[in-house]
DRENNU-74088 format. One record per residue (C-alpha): z, y, x. Coordinates in Angstrom, 2 decimals, decimal comma. Each point is the difference from the previous one (the first is absolute). Layout:
// DRENNU-74088
<tipa pz="Z" py="Y" px="X"/>
...
END
This chain:
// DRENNU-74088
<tipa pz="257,61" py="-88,71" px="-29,91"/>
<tipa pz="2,54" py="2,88" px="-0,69"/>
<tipa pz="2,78" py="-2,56" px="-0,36"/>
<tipa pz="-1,18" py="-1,27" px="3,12"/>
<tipa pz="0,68" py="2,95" px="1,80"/>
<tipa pz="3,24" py="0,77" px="-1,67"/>
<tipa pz="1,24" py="-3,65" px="1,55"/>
<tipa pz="-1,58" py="0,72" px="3,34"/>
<tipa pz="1,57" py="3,69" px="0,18"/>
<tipa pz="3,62" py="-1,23" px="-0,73"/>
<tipa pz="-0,60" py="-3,06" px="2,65"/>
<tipa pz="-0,62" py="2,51" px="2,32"/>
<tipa pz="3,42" py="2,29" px="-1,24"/>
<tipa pz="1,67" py="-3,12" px="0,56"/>
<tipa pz="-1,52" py="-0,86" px="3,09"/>
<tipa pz="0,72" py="3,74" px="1,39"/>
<tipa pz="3,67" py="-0,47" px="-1,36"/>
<tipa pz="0,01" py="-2,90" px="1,52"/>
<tipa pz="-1,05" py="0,97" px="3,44"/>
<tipa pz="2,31" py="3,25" px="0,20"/>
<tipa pz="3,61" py="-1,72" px="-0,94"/>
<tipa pz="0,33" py="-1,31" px="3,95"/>
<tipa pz="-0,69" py="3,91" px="0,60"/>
<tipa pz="2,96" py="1,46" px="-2,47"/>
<tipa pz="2,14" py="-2,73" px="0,33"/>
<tipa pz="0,14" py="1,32" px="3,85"/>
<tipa pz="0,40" py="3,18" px="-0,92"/>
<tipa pz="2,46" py="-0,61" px="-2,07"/>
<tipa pz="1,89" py="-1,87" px="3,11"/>
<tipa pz="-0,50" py="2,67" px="2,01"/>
<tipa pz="1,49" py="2,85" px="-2,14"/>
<tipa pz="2,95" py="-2,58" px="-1,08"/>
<tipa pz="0,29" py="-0,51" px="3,94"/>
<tipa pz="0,31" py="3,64" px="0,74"/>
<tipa pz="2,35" py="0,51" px="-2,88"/>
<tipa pz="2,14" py="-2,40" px="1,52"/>
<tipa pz="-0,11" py="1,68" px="3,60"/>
<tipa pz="0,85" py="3,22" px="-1,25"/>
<tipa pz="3,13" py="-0,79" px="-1,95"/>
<tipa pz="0,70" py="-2,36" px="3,07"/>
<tipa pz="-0,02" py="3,67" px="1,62"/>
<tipa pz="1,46" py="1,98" px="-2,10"/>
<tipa pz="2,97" py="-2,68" px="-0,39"/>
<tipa pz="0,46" py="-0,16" px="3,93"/>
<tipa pz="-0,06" py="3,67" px="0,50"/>
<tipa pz="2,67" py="0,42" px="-2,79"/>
<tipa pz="2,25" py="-1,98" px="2,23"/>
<tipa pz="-0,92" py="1,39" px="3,16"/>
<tipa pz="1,16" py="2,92" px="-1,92"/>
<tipa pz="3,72" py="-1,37" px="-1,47"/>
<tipa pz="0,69" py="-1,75" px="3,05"/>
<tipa pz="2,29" py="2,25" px="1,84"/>
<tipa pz="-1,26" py="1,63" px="3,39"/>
<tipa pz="2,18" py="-0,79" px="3,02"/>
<tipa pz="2,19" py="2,33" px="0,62"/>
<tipa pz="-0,21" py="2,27" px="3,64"/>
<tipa pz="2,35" py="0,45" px="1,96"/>
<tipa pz="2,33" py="4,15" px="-1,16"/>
<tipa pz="0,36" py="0,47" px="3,59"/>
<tipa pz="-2,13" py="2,00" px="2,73"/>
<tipa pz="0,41" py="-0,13" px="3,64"/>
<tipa pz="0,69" py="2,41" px="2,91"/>
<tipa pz="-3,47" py="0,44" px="1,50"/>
<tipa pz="-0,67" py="-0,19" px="3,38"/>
<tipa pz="0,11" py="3,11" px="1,91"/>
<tipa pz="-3,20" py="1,49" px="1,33"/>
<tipa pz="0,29" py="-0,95" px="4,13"/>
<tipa pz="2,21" py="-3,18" px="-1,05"/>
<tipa pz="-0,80" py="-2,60" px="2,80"/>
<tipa pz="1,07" py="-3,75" px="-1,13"/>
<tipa pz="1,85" py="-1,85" px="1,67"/>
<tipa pz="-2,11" py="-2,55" px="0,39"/>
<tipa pz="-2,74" py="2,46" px="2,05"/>
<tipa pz="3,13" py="1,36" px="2,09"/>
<tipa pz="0,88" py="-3,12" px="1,16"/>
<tipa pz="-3,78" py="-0,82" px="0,73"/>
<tipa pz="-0,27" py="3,11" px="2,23"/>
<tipa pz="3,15" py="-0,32" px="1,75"/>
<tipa pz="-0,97" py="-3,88" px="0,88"/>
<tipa pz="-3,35" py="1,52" px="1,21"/>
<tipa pz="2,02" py="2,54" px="2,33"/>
<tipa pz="2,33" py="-2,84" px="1,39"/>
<tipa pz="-3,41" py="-1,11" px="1,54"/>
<tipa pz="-0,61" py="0,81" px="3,84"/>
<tipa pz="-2,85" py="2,53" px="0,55"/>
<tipa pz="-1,30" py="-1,99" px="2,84"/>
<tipa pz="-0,21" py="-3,21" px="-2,44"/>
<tipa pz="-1,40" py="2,45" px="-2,72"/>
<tipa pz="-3,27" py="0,96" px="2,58"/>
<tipa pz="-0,68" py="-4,05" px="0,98"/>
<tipa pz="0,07" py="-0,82" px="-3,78"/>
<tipa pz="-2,53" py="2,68" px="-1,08"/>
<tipa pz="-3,29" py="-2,46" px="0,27"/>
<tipa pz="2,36" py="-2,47" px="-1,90"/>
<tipa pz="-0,61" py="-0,58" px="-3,69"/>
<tipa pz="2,65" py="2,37" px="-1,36"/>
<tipa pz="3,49" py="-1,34" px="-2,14"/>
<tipa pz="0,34" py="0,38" px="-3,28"/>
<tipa pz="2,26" py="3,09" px="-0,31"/>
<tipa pz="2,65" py="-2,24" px="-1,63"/>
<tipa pz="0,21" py="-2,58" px="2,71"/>
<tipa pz="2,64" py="1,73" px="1,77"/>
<tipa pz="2,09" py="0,02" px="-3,31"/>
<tipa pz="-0,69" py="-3,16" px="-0,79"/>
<tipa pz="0,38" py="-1,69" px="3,41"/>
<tipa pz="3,74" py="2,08" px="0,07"/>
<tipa pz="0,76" py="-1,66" px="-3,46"/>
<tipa pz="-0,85" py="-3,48" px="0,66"/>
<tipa pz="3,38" py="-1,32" px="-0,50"/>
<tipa pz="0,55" py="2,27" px="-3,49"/>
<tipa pz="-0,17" py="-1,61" px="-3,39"/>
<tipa pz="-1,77" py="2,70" px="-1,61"/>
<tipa pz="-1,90" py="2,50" px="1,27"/>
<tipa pz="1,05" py="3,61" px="1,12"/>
<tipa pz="0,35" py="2,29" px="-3,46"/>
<tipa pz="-0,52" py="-3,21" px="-2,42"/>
<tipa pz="2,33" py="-0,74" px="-2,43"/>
<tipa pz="-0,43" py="-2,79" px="-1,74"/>
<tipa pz="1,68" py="-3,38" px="1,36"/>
<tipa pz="-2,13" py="-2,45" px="2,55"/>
<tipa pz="-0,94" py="-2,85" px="-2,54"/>
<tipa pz="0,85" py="2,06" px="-3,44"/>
<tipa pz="-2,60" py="1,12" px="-2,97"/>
<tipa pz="0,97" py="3,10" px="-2,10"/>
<tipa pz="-1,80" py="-0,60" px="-3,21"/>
<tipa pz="1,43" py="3,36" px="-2,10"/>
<tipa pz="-0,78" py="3,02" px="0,15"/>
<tipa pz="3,08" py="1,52" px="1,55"/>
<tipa pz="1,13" py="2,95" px="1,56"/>
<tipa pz="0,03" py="-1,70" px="3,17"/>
<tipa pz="-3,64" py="-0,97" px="-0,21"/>
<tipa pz="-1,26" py="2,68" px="1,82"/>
<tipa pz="2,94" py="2,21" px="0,56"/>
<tipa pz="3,26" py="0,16" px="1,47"/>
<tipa pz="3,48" py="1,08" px="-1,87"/>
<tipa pz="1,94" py="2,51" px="2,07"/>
<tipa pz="3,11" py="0,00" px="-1,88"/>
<tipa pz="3,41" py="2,24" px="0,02"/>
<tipa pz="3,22" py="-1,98" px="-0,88"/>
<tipa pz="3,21" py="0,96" px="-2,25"/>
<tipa pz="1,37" py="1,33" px="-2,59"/>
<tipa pz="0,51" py="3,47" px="-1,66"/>
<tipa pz="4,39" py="-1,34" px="-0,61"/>
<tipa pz="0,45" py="-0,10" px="3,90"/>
<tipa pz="-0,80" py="1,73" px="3,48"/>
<tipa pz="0,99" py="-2,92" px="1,72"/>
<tipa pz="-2,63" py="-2,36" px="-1,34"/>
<tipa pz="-3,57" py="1,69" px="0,90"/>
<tipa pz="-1,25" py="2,82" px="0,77"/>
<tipa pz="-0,75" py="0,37" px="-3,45"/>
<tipa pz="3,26" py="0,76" px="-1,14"/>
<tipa pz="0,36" py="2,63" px="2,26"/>
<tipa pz="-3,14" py="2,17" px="-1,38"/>
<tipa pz="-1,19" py="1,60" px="-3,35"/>
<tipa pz="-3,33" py="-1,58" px="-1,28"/>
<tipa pz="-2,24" py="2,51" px="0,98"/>
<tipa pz="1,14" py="0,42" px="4,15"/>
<tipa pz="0,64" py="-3,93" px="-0,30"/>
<tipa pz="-4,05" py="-0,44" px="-0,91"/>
<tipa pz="-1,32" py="2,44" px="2,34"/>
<tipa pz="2,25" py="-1,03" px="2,84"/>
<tipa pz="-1,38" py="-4,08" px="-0,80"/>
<tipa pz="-3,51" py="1,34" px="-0,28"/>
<tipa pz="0,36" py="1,20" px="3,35"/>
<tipa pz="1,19" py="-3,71" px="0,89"/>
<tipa pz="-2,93" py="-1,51" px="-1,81"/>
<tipa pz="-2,69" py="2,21" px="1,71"/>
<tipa pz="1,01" py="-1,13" px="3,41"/>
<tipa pz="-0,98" py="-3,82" px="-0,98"/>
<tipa pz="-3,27" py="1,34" px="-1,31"/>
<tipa pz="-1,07" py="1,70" px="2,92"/>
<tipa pz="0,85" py="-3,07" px="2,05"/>
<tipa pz="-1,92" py="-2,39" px="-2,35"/>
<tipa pz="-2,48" py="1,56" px="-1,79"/>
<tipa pz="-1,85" py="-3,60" px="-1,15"/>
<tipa pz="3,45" py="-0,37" px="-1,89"/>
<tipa pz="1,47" py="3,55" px="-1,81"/>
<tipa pz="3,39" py="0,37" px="-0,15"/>
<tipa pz="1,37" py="0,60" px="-3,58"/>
<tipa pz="3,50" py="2,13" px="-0,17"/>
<tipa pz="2,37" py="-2,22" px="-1,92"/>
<tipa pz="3,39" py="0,74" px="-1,85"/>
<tipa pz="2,52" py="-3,19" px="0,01"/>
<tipa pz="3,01" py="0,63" px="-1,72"/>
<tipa pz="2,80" py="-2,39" px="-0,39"/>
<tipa pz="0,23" py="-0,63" px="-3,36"/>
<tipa pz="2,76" py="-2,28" px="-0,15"/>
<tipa pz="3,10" py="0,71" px="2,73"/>
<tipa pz="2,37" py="-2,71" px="1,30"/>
<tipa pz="3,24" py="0,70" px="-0,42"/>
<tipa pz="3,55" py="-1,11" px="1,85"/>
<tipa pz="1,71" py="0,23" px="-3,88"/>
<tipa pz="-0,88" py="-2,55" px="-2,37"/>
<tipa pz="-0,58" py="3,09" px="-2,45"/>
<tipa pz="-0,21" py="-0,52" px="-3,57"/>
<tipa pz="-2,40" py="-2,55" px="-0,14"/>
<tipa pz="1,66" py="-1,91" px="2,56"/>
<tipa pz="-3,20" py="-0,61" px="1,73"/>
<tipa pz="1,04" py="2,63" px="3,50"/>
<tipa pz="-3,40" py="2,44" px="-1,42"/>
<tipa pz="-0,26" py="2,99" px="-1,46"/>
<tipa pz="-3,54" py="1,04" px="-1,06"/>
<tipa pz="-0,93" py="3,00" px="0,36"/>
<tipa pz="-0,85" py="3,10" px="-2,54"/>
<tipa pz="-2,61" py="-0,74" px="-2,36"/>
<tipa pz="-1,57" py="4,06" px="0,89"/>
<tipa pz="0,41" py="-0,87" px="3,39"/>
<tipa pz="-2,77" py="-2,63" px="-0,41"/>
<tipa pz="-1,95" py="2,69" px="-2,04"/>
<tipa pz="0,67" py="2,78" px="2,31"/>
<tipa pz="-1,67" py="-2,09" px="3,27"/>
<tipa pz="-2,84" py="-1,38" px="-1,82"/>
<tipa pz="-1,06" py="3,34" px="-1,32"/>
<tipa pz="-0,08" py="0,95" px="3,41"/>
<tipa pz="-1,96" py="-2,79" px="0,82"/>
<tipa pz="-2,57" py="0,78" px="-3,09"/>
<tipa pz="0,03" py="3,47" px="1,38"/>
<tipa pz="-1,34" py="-0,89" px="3,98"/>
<tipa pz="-2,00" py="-3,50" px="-1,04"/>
<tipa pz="3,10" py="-1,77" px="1,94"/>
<tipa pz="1,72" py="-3,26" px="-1,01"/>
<tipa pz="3,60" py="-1,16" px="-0,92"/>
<tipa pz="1,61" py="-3,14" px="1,36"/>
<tipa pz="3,33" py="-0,22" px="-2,47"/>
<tipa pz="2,10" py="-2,15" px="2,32"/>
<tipa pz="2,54" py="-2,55" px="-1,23"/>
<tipa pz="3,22" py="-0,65" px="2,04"/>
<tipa pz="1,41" py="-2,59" px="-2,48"/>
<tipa pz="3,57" py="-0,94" px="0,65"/>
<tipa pz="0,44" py="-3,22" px="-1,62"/>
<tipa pz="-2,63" py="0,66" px="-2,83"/>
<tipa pz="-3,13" py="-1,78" px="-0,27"/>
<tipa pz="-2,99" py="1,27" px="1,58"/>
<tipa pz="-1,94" py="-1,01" px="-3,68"/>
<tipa pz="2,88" py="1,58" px="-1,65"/>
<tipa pz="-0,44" py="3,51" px="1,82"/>
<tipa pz="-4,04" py="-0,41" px="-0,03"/>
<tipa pz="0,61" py="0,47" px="-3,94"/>
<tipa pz="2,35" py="2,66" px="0,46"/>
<tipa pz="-3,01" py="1,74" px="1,41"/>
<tipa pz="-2,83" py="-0,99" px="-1,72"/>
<tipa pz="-0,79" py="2,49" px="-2,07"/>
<tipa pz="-0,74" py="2,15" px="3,31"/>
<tipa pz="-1,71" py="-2,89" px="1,56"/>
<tipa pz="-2,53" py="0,63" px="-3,14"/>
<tipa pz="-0,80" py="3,72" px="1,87"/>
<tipa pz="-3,50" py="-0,27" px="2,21"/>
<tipa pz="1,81" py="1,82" px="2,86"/>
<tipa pz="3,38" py="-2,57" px="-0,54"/>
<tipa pz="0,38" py="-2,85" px="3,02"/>
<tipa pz="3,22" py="-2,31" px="0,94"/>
<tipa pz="2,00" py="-0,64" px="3,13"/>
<tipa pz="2,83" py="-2,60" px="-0,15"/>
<tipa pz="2,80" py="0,48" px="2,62"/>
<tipa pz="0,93" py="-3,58" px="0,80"/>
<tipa pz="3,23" py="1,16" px="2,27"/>
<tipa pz="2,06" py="0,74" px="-2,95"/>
<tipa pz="-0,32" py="-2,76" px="-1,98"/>
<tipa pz="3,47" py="-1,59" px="-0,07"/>
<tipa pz="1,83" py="-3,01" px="-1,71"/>
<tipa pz="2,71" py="0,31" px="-2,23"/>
<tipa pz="3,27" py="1,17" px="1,74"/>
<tipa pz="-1,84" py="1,60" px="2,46"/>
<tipa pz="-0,57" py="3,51" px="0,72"/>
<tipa pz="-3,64" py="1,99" px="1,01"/>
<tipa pz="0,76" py="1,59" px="3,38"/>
<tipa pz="2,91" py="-1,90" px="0,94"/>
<tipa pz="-1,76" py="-3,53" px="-0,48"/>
<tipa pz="-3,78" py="-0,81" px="1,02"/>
<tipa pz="-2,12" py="-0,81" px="-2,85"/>
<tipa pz="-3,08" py="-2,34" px="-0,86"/>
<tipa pz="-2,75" py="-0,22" px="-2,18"/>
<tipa pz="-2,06" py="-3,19" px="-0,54"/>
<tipa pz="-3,77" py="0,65" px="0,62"/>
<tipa pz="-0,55" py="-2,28" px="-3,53"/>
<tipa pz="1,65" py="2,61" px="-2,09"/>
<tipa pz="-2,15" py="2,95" px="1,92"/>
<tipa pz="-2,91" py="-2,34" px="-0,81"/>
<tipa pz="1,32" py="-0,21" px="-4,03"/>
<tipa pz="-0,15" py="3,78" px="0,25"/>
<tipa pz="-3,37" py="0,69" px="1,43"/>
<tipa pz="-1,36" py="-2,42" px="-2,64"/>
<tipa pz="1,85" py="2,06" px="-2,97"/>
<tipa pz="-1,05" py="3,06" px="1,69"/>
<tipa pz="-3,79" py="-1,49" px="0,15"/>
<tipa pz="-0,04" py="-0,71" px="-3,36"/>
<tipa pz="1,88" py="3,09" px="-0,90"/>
<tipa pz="-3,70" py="1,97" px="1,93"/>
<tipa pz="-2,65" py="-2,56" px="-1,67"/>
<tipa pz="1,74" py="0,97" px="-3,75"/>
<tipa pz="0,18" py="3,64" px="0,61"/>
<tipa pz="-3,28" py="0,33" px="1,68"/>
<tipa pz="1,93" py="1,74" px="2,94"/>
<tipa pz="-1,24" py="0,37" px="3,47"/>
<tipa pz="0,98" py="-2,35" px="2,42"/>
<tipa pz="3,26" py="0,03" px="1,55"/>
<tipa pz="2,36" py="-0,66" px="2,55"/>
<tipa pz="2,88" py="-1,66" px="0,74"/>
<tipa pz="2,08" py="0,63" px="2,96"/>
<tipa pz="2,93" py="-1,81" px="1,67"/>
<tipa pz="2,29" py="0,86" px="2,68"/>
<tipa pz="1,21" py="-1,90" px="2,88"/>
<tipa pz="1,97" py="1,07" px="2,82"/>
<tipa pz="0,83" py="-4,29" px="0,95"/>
<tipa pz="-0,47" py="-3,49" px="-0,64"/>
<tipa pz="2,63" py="-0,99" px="-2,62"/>
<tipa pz="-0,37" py="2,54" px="-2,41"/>
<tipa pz="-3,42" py="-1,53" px="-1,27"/>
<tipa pz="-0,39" py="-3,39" px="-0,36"/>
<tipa pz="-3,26" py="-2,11" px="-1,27"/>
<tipa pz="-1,45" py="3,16" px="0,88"/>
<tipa pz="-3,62" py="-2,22" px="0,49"/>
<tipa pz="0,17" py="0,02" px="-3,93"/>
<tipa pz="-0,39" py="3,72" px="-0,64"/>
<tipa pz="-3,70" py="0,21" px="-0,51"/>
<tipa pz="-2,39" py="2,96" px="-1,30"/>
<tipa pz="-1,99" py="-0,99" px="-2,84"/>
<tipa pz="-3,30" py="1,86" px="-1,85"/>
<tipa pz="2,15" py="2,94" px="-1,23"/>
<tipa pz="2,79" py="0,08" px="2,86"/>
<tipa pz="-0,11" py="0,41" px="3,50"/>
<tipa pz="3,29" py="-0,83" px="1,85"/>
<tipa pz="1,67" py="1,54" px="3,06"/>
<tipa pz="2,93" py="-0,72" px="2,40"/>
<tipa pz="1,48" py="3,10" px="1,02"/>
<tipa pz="2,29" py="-0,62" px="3,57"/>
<tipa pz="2,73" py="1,82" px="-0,21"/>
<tipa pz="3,15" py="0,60" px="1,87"/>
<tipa pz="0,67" py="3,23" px="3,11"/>
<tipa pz="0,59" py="-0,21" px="3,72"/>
<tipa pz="-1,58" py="-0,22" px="3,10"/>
<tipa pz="-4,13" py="0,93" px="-0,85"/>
<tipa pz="-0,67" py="-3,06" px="2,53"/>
<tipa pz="2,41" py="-2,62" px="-1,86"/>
<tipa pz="-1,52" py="1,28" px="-3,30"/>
<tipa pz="-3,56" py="-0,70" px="1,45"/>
<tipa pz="1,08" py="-3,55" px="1,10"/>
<tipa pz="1,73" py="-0,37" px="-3,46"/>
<tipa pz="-3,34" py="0,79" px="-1,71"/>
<tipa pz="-2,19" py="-2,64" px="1,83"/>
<tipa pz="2,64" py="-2,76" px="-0,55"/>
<tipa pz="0,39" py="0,75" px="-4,24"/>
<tipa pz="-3,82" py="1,71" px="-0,31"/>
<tipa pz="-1,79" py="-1,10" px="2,43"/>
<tipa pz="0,79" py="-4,02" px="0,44"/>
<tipa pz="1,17" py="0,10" px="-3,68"/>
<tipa pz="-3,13" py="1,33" px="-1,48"/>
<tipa pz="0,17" py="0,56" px="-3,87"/>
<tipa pz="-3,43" py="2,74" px="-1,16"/>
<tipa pz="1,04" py="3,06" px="1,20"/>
<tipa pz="3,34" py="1,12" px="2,24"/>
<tipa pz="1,84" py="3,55" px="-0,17"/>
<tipa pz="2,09" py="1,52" px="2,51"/>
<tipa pz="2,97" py="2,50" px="-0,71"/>
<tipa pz="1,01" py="2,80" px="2,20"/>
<tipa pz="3,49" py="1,73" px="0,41"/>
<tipa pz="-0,43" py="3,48" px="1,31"/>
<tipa pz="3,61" py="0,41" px="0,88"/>
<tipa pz="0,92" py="-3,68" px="1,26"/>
<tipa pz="-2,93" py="-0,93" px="1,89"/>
<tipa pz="-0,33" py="0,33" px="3,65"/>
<tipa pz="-2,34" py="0,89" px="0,48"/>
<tipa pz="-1,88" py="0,59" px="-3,23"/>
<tipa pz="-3,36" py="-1,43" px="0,26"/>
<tipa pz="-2,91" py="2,10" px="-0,14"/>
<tipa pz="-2,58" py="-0,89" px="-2,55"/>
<tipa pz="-2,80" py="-0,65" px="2,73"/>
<tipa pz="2,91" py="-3,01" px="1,16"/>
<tipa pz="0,26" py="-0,87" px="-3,48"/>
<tipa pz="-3,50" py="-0,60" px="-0,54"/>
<tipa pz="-0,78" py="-1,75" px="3,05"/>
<tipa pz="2,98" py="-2,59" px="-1,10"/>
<tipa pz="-1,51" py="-3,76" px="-1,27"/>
<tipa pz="-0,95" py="0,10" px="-2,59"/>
<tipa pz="-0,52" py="3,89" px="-0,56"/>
<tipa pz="2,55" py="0,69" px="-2,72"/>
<tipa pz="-1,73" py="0,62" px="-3,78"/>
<tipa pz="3,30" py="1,72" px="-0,76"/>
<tipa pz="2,02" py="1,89" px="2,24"/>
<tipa pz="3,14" py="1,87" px="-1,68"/>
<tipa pz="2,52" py="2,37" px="1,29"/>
<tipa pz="3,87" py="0,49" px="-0,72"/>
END
């Protein structure tokens, strides 16, 4: 009898074994399961934490002053006001217009919209300067007063005199801040083949220091421009690339004096092929994406047709958004016509429009300049 119940106890420890293995085994799942999830974690959140964190934009814009009126709502009102009074009373039971109708029935025949920048049919897929701002920009060099006006100043009165500039483009579009910009010719065309041979002499390495301290200084930018002669626009990219590498750093390419060999810049009108722009926005991209630098810009002037050809190929990419600048002084009304025929019916992403404050006639205000389309994402002075 005892041995009977010995054999029918361990039956029954086997049977309870038996019966509770399902029961740990899923236990045991369970904890291996959350063991897996949390080094799942704990692995993605260490690379959330290596991968690098895109970079902001250095700069700050001019805000908007306090009783700044758009433009946009200015030219609303005064369409409202071209309205008789005695058409104003019949229309009162009348469902009333959107208050951008007027605006928009005015504009019908524009490309782009009053204040927009951004090319009719273009995506801008960085994050730019030009995004959401607009680049009010003073011109020259610190080696001559007959170049820009910022030759002509010292750094200080040169900033607060462009701030000044800058505020008057962020009072007229507050939906876009204006952002006080610095561009300095970097590289100067020369009528001497120099010793390089190459008609350029580039300018002092502290000069480059000296205007992009400033810069740091205000939250501006610097646009190094490059004149070229007959180097290579890669060629003189390099030259510059270890400024390029600076957050605040941006390029402008000055197709008019490119020139062949046994020709001279000045004397002879130059040309730069848009496919070796495009070659340099592509370095330049990849230049951003290695550095983990914020976005930048390329701008390029044009004051007329020849001096940029293929220019369809110049195209922004993830890192770089791309400009053309039209260039060239005169008559303010040839220079407007000049702008629709290379900005507007040429569209590349954004366009840029340079002002000469003592060759103009007149010299547009910036409430013309805006109302220009497309509304110009960079608008620089010399």
């Amino acid at each position: 009898m005892k041995k009977l119940l010995i054999m029918l106890a361990a039956g029954s420890l086997m049977l309870g074994a038996c019966s509770s293995s399902p029961a740990i085994k899923e236990n045991a799942k369970e904890t291996q399961d959350a063991d897996k999830k949390q080094e799942k974690d704990s692995a993605a959140e260490k690379k959330k934490k290596e991968e690098p964190k895109e970079p902001e934009q250095p700069f700050k814009a001019l805000e908007p002053s306090e009783d700044a009126v758009s433009l946009k709502e200015r030219l609303s009102k005064e369409e409202k006001k071209e309205i008789p009074e005695e058409e104003n009373e019949e229309n009162l039971d009348e469902e009333q217009p959107d208050p951008n109708e007027g605006t928009q029935e005015k504009d019908t025949e524009r490309k782009v919209p009053v204040g927009e920048t951004l090319a009719n049919g273009k995506e801008d897929l960085s994050d730019g300067p030009l995004k959401d701002h607009r680049l009010v920009t003073y011109y020259g060099t610190p080696q001559s007063k007959n170049m820009g006006i910022l030759g002509t100043m010292e750094p200080e009165a040169f900033m607060k005199k462009l701030k000044e500039q800058t505020q008057a483009y962020s009072d007229l579009d507050p939906e876009r801040p204006a952002v006080p910009t610095i561009e300095l010719i970097t590289t100067m065309a020369q009528n001497e083949a120099g010793p390089d041979g190459d008609y350029v002499r580039m300018t002092a390495e502290k000069n480059i220091e000296t205007y992009v301290k400033l810069a740091e200084k205000h939250d501006a930018l610097v646009i190094l421009d490059i004149q070229l002669g007959t180097d290579t626009v890669m060629n003189q990219v390099k030259m510059v690339e270890k400024w390029l590498k600076h957050p605040q750093v941006h390029l402008a390419i000055d197709t008019e004096f490119h020139v062949a060999e046994g020709e001279k810049p000045g004397e002879d009108l130059g040309q730069v092929d848009g496919r070796k722009i495009q070659e340099a926005v592509e370095y330049i991209s990849e230049l951003t994406e290695k550095n983990n630098l914020p976005d930048k810009l390329v701008m390029v002037h044009q004051f007329t047709g020849p001096v940029l050809t293929h220019k369809d190929k110049i195209q922004g990419t993830e890192n770089v958004q791309v400009a053309i600048n039209f260039d060239g002084w005169g008559p303010a009304a040839d220079k407007q016509a000049l702008y629709g025929k290379y900005i507007r019916e040429e569209p590349n992403q954004y366009g840029g429009f340079k002002i000469f404050y003592d060759k103009d006639v007149p010299v547009l205000t910036p409430e013309e300049v805006l109302k220009m389309d497309p509304s110009p994402a960079v608008v620089n002075y010399q």
